[in-house]
C-alpha positions as CSV (number, residue, x, y, z in Angstrom):
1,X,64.0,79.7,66.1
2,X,65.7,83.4,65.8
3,X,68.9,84.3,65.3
4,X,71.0,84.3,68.2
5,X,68.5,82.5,70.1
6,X,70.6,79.7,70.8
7,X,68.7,77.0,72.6
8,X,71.0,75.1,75.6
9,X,70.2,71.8,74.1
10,X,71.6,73.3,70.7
11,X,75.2,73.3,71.6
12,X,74.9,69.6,72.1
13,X,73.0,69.3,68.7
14,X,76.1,71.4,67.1
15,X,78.6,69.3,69.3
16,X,76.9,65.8,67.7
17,X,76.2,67.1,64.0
18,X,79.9,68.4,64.1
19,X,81.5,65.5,65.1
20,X,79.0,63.1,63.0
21,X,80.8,65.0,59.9
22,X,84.0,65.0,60.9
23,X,84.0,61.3,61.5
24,X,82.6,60.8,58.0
25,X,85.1,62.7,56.7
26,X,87.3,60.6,58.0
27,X,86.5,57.7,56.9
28,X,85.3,58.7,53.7
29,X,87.7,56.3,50.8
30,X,86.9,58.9,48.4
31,X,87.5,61.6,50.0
32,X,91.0,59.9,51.3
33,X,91.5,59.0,47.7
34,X,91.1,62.8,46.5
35,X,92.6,64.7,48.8
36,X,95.2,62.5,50.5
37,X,95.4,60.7,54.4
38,X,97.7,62.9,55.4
39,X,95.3,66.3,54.7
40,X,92.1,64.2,55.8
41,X,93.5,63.8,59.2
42,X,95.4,67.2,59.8
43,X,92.3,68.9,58.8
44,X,89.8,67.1,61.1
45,X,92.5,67.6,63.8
46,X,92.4,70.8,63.5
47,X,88.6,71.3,62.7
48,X,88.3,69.6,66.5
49,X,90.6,71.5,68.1
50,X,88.7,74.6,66.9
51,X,85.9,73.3,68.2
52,X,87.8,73.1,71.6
53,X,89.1,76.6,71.6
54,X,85.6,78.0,70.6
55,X,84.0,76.2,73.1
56,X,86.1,77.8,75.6
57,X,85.5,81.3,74.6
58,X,82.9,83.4,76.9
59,X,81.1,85.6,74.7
60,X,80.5,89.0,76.0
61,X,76.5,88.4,76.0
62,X,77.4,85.0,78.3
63,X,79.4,87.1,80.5
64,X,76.6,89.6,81.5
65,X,74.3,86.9,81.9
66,X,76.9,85.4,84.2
67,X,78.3,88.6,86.3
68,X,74.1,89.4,87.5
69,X,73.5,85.5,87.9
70,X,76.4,84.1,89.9
């Protein structure tokens, strides 16, 4: 696949590989052991809300698809 060729079934694949990491992360002892609880669980709180805001955001190329489609 090309750049920027984003396939619709993509996002989901993103959504599930992101989230797959994140909760290994999580519950990762060594990881817990090196860097802490308290860092494990602020990062992957804010790792998803990230993921919230981004998905959110209309990019401009979305937006002319959109205004000649709807």
């Amino acid at each position: 696949m090309r750049a920027g060729s984003m396939q619709a079934n993509d996002k989901f694949t993103l959504h599930r590989h992101l989230y797959s990491a994140l909760n290994a992360l999580r519950e990762s002892e060594a990881m817990r052991s090196i860097q802490g609880d308290d860092f494990i669980d602020l990062y992957c709180a804010v790792k998803e809300d990230e993921y919230r805001e981004f998905q959110e955001i209309i990019t401009p190329r979305e937006r002319e698809i959109l205004m000649f489609n709807v």
